[in-house]
N, CA, C and O atoms as a GROMACS GRO file, in nm:
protein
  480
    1UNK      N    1  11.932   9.044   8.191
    1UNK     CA    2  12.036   9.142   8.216
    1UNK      C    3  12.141   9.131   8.105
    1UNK      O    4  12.176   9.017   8.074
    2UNK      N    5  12.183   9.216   8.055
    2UNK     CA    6  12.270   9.265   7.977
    2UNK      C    7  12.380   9.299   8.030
    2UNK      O    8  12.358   9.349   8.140
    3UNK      N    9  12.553   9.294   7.988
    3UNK     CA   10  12.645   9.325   7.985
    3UNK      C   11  12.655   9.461   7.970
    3UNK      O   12  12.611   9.485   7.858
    4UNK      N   13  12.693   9.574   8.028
    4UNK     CA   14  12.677   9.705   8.041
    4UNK      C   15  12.793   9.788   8.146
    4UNK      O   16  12.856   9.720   8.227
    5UNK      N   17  12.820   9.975   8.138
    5UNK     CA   18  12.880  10.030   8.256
    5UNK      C   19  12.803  10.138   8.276
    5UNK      O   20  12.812  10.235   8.201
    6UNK      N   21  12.737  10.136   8.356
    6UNK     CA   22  12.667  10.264   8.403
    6UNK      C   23  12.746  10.392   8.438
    6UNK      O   24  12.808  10.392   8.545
    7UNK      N   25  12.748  10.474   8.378
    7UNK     CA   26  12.798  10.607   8.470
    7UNK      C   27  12.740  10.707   8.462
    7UNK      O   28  12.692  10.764   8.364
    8UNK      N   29  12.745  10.742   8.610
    8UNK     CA   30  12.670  10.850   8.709
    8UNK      C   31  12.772  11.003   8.741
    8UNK      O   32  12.888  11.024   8.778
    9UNK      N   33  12.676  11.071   8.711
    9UNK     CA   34  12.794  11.204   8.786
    9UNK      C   35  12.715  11.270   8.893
    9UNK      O   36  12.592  11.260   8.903
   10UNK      N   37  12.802  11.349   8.984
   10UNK     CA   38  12.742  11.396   9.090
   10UNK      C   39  12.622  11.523   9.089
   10UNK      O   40  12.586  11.579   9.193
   11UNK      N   41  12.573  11.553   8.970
   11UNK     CA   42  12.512  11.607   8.960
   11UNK      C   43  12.325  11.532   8.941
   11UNK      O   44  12.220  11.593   8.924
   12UNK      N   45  12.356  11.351   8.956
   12UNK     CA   46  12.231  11.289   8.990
   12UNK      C   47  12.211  11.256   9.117
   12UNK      O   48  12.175  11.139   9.134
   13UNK      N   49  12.223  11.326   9.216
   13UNK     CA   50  12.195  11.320   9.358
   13UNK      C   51  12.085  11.409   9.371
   13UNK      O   52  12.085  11.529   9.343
   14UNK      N   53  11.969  11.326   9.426
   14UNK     CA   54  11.893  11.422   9.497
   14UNK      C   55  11.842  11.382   9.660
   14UNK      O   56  11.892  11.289   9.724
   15UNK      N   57  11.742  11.464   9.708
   15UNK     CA   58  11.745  11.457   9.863
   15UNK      C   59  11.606  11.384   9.881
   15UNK      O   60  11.518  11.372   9.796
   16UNK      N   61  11.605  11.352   9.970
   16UNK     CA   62  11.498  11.248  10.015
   16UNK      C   63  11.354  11.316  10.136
   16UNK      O   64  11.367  11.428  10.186
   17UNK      N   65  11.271  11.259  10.157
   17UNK     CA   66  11.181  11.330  10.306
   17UNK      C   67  11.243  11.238  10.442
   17UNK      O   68  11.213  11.258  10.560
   18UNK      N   69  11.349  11.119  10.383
   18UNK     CA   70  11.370  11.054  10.460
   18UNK      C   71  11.547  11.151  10.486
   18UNK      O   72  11.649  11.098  10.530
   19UNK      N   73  11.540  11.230  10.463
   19UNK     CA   74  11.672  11.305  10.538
   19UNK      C   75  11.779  11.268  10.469
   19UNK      O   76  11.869  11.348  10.495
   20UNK      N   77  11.814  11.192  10.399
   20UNK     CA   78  11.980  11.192  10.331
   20UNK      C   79  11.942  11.208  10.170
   20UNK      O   80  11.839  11.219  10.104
   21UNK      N   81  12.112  11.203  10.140
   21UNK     CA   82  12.126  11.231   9.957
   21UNK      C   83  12.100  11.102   9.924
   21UNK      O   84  12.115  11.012  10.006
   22UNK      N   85  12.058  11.080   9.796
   22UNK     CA   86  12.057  10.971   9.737
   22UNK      C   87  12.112  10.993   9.580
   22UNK      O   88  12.080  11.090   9.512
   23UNK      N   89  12.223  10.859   9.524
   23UNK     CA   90  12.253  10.885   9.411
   23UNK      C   91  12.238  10.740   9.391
   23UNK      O   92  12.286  10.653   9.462
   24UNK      N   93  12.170  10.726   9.293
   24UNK     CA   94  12.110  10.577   9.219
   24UNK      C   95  12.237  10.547   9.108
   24UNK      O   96  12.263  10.599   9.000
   25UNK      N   97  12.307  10.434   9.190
   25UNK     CA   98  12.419  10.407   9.125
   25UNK      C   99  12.324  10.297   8.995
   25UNK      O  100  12.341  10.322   8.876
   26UNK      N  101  12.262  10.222   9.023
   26UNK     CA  102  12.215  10.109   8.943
   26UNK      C  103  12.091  10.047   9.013
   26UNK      O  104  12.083   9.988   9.121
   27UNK      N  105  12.000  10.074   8.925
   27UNK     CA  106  11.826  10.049   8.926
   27UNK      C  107  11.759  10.052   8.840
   27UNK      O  108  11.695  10.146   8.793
   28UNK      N  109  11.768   9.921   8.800
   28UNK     CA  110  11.677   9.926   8.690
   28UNK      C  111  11.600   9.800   8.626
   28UNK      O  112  11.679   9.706   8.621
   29UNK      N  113  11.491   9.769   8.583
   29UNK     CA  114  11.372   9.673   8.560
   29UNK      C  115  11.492   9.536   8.508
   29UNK      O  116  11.486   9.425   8.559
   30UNK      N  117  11.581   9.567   8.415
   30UNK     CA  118  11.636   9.451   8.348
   30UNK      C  119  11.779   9.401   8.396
   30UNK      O  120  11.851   9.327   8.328
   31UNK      N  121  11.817   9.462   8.545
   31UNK     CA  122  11.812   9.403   8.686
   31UNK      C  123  11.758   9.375   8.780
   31UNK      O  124  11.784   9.445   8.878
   32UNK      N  125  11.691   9.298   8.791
   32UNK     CA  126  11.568   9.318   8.925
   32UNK      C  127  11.666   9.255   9.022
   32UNK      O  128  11.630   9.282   9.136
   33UNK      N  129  11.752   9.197   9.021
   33UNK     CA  130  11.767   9.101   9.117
   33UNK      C  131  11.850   9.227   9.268
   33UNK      O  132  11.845   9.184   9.383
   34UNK      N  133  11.914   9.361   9.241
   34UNK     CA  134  11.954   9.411   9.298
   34UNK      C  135  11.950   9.572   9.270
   34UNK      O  136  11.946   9.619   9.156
   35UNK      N  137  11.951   9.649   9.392
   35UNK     CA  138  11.974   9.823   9.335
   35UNK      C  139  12.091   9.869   9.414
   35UNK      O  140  12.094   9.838   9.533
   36UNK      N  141  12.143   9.905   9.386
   36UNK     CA  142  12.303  10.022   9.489
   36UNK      C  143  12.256  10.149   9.414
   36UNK      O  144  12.235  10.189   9.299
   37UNK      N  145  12.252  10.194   9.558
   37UNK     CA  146  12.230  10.366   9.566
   37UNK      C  147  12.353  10.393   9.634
   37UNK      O  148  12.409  10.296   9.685
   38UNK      N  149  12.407  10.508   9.644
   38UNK     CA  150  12.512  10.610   9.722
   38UNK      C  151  12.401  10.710   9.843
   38UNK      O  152  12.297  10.775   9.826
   39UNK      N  153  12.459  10.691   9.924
   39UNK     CA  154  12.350  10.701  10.049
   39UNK      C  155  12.466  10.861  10.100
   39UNK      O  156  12.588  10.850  10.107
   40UNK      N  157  12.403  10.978  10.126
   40UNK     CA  158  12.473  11.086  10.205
   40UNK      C  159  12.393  11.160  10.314
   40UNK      O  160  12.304  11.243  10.294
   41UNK      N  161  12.436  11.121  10.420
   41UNK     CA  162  12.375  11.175  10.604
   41UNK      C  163  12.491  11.269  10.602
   41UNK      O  164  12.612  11.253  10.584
   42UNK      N  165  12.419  11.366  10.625
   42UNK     CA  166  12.470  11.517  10.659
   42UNK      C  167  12.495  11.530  10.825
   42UNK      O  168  12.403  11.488  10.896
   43UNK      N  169  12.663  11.611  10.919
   43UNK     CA  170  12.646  11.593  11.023
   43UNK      C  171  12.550  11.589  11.129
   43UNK      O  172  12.484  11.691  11.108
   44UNK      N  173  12.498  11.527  11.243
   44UNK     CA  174  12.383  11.584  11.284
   44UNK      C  175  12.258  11.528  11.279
   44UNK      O  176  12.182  11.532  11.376
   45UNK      N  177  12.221  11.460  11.141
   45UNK     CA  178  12.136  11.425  11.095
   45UNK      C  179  12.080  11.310  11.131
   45UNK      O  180  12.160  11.217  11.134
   46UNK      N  181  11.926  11.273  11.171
   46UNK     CA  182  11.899  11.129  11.188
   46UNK      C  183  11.794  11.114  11.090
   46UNK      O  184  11.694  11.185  11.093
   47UNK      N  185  11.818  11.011  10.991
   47UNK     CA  186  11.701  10.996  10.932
   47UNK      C  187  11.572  10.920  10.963
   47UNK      O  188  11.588  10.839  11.054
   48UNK      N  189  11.477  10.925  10.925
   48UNK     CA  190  11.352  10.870  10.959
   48UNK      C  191  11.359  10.723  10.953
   48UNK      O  192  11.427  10.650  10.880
   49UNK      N  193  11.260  10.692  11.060
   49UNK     CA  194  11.213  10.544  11.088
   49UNK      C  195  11.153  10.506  10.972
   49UNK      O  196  11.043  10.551  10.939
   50UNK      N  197  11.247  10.384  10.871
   50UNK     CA  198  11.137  10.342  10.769
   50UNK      C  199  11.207  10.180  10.797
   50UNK      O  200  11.295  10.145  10.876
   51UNK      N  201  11.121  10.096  10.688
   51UNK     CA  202  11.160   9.981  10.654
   51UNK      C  203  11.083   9.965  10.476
   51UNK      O  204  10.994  10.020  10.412
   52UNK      N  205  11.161   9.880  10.458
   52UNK     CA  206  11.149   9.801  10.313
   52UNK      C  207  11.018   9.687  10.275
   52UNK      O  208  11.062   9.576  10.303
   53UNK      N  209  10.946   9.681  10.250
   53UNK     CA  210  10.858   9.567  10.255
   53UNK      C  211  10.931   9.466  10.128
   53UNK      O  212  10.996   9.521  10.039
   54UNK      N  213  10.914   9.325  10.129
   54UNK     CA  214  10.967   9.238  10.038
   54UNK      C  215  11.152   9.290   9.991
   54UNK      O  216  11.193   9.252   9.881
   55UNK      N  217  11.216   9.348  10.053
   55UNK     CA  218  11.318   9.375  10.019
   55UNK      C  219  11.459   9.376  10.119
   55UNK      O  220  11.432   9.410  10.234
   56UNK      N  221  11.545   9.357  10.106
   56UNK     CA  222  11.644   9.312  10.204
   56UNK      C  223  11.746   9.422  10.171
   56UNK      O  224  11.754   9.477  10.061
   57UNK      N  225  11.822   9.449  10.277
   57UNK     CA  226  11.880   9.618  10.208
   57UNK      C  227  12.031   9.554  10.336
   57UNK      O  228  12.032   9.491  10.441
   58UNK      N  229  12.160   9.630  10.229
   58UNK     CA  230  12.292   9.630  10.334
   58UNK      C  231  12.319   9.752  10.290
   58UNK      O  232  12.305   9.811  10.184
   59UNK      N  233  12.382   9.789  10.450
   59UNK     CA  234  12.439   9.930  10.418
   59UNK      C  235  12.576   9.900  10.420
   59UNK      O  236  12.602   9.852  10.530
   60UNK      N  237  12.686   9.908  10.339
   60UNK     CA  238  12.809   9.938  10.340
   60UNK      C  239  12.855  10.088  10.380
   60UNK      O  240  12.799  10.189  10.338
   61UNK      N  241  12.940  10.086  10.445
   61UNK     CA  242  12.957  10.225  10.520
   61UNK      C  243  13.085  10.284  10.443
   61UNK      O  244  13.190  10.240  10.491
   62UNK      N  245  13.101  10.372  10.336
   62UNK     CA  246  13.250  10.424  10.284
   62UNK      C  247  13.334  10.505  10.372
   62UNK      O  248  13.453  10.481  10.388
   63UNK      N  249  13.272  10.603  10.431
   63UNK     CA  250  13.301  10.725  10.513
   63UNK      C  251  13.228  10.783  10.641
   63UNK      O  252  13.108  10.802  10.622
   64UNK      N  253  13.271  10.813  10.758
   64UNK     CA  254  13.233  10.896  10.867
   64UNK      C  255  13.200  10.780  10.940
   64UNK      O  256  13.209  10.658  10.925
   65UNK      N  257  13.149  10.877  11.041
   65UNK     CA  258  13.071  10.779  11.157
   65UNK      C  259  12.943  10.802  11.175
   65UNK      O  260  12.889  10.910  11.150
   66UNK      N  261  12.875  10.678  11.230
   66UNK     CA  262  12.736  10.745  11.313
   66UNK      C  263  12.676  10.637  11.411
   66UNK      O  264  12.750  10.579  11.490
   67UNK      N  265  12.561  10.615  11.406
   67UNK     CA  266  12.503  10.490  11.480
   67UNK      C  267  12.375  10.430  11.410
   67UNK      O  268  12.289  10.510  11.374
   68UNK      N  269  12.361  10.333  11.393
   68UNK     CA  270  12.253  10.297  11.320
   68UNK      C  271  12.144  10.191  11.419
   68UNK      O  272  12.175  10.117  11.512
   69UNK      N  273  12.016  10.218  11.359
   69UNK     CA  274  11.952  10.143  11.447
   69UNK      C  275  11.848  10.055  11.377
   69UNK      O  276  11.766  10.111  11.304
   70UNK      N  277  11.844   9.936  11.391
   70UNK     CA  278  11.779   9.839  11.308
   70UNK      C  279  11.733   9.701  11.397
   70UNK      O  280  11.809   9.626  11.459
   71UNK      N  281  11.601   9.691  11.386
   71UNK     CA  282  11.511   9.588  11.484
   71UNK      C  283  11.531   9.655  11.573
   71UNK      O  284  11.523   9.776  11.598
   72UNK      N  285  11.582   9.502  11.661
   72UNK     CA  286  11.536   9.509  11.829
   72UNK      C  287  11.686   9.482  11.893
   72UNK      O  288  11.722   9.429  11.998
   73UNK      N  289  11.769   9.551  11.770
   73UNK     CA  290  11.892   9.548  11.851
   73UNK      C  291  11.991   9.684  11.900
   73UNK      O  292  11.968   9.790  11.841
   74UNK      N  293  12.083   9.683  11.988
   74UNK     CA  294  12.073   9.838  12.060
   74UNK      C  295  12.099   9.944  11.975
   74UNK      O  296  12.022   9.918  11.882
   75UNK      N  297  12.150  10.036  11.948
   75UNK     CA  298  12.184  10.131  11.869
   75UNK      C  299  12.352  10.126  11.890
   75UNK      O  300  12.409  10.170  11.990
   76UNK      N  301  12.421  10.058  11.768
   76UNK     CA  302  12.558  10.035  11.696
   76UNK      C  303  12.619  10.155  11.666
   76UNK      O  304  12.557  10.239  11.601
   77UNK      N  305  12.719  10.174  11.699
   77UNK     CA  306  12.795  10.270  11.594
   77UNK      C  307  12.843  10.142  11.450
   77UNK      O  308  12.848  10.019  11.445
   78UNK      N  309  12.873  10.265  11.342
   78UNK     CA  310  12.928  10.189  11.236
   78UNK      C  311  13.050  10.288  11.204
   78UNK      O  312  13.044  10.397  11.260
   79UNK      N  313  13.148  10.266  11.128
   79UNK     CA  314  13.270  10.334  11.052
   79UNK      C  315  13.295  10.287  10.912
   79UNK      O  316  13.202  10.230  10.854
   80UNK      N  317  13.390  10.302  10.860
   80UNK     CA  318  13.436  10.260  10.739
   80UNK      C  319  13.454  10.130  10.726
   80UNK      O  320  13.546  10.078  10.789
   81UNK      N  321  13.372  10.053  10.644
   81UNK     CA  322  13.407   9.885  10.651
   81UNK      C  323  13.293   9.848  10.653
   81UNK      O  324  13.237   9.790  10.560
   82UNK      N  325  13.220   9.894  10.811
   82UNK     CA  326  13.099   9.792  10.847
   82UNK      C  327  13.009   9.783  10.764
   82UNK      O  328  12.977   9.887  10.706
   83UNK      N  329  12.960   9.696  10.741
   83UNK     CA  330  12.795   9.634  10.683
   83UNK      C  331  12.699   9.629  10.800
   83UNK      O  332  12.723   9.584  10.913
   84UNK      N  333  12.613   9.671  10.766
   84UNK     CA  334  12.473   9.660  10.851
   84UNK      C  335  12.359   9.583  10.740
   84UNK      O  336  12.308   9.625  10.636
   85UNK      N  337  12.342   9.440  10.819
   85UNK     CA  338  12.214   9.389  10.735
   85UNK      C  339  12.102   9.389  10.782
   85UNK      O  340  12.072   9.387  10.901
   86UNK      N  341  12.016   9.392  10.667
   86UNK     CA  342  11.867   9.464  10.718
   86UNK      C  343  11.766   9.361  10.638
   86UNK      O  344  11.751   9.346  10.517
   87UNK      N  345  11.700   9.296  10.751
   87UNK     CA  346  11.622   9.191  10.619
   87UNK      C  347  11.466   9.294  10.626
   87UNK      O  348  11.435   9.375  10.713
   88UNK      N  349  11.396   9.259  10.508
   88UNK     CA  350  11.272   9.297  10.496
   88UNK      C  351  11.193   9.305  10.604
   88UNK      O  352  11.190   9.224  10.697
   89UNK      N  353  11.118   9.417  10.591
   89UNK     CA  354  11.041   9.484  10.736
   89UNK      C  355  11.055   9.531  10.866
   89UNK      O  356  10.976   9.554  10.957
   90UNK      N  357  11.223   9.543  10.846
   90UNK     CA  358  11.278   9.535  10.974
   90UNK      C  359  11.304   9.700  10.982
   90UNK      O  360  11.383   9.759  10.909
   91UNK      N  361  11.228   9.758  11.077
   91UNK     CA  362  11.300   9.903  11.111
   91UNK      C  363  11.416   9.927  11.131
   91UNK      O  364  11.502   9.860  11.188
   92UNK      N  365  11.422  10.098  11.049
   92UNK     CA  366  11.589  10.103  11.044
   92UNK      C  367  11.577  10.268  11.035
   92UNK      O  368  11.477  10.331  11.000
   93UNK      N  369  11.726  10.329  11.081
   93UNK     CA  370  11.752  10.441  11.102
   93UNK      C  371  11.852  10.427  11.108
   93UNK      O  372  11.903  10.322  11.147
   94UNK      N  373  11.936  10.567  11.058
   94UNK     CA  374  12.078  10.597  11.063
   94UNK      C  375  12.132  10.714  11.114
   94UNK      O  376  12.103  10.797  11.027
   95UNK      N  377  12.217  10.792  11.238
   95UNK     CA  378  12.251  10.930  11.269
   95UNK      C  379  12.392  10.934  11.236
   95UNK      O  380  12.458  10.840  11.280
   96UNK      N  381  12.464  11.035  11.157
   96UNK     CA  382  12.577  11.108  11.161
   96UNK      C  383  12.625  11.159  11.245
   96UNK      O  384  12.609  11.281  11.249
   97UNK      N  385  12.704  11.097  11.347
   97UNK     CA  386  12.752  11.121  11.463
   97UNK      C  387  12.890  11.257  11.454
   97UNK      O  388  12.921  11.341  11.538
   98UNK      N  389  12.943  11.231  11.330
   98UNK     CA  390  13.068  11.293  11.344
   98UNK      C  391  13.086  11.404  11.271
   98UNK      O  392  12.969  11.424  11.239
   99UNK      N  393  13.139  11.481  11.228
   99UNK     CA  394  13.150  11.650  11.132
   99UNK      C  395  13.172  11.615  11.023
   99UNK      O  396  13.166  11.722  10.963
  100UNK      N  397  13.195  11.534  10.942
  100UNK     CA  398  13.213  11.498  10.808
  100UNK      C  399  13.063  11.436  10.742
  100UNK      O  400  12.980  11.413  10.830
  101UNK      N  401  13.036  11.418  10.656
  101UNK     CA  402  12.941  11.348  10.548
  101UNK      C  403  12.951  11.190  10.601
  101UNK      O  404  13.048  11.125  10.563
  102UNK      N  405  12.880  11.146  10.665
  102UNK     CA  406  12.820  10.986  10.680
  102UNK      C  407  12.793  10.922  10.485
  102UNK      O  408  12.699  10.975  10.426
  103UNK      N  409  12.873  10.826  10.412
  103UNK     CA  410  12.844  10.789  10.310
  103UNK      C  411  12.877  10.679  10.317
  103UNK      O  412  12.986  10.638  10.358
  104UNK      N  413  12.764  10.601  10.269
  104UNK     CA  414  12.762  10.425  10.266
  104UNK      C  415  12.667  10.424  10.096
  104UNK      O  416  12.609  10.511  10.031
  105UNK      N  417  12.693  10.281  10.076
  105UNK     CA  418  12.645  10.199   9.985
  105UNK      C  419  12.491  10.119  10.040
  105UNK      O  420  12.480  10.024  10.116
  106UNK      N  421  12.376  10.203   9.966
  106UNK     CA  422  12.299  10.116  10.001
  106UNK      C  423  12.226   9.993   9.889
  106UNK      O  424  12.191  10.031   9.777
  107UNK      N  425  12.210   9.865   9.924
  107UNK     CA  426  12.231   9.807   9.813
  107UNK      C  427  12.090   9.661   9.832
  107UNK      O  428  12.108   9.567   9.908
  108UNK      N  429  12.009   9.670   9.779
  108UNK     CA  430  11.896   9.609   9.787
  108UNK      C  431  11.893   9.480   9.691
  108UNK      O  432  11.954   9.470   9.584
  109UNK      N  433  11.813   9.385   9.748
  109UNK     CA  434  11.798   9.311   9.678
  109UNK      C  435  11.635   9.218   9.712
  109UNK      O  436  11.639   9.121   9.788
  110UNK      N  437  11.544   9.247   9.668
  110UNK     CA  438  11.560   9.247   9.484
  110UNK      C  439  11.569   9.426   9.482
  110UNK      O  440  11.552   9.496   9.582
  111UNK      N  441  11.592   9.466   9.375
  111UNK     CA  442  11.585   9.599   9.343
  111UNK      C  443  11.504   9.679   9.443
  111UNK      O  444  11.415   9.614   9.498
  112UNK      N  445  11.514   9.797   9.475
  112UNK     CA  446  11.445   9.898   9.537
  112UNK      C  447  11.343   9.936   9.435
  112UNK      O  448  11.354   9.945   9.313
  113UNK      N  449  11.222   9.959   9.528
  113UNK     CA  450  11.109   9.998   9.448
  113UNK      C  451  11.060  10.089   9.544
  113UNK      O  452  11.020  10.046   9.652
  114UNK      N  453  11.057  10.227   9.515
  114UNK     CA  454  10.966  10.325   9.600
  114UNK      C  455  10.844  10.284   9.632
  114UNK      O  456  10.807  10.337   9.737
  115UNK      N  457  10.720  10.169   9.558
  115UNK     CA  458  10.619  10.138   9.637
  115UNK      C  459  10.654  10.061   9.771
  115UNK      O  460  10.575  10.048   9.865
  116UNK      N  461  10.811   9.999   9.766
  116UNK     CA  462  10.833   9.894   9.866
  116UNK      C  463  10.890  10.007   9.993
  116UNK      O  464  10.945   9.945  10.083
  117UNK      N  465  10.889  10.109  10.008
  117UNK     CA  466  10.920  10.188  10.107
  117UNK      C  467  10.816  10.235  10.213
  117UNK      O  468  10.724  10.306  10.173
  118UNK      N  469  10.820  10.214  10.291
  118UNK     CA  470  10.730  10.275  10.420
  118UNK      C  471  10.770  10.291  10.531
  118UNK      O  472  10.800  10.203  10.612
  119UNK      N  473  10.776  10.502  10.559
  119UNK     CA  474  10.765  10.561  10.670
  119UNK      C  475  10.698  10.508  10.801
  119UNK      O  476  10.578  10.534  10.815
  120UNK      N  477  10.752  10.449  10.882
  120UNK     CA  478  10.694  10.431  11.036
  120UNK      C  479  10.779  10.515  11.167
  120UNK      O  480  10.740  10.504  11.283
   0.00000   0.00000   0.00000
């Protein structure tokens, strides 16, 4: 890894089959050790049941509300602040409970790798 500043503008967001925006703050091979994406749940919205294989993921929550659901524990609300940790393989889902944009930090480690993603 190299000394570096990444910058992103809002015009690198795109949408997912898993239901929210995604903007890839930092991902890349000569970081492996971590990825932060910008995560956006639209009101209303629940995204799909997935988990991470080999990868450990926190959601930092910037804005709105919703409820998130991960393992075998009940379904949480989260707000501004909370972290939700998610170790590898562990099912997870997120709903936008409130009228505003649900936006958290999602932030992996080791890096996110689209082969390491799987829909259940």
């Amino acid at each position: 890894m190299k000394e570096s500043i990444k910058k992103k503008g809002l015009d690198d967001e795109f949408y997912t089959a898993e239901k929210c925006h995604i903007t890839e703050l930092c991902n890349s091979a000569d970081d492996p050790d971590v990825s932060i994406a910008k995560a956006r749940v639209e009101p209303g919205i629940t995204t799909n049941w997935h988990r991470l294989k080999a990868t450990s993921e926190r959601y930092c929550i910037l804005s709105g509300i919703g409820v998130v659901e991960i393992g075998e524990l009940p379904p949480q609300e989260v707000c501004c602040g909370d972290v939700v940790v998610i170790p590898p393989m562990c099912r997870q889902r997120i709903t936008n409970t409130g009228t505003e944009d649900l936006i958290f930090l999602a932030i992996c480690s080791p890096r996110f790798l689209p082969g390491n993603y799987e829909d259940i």
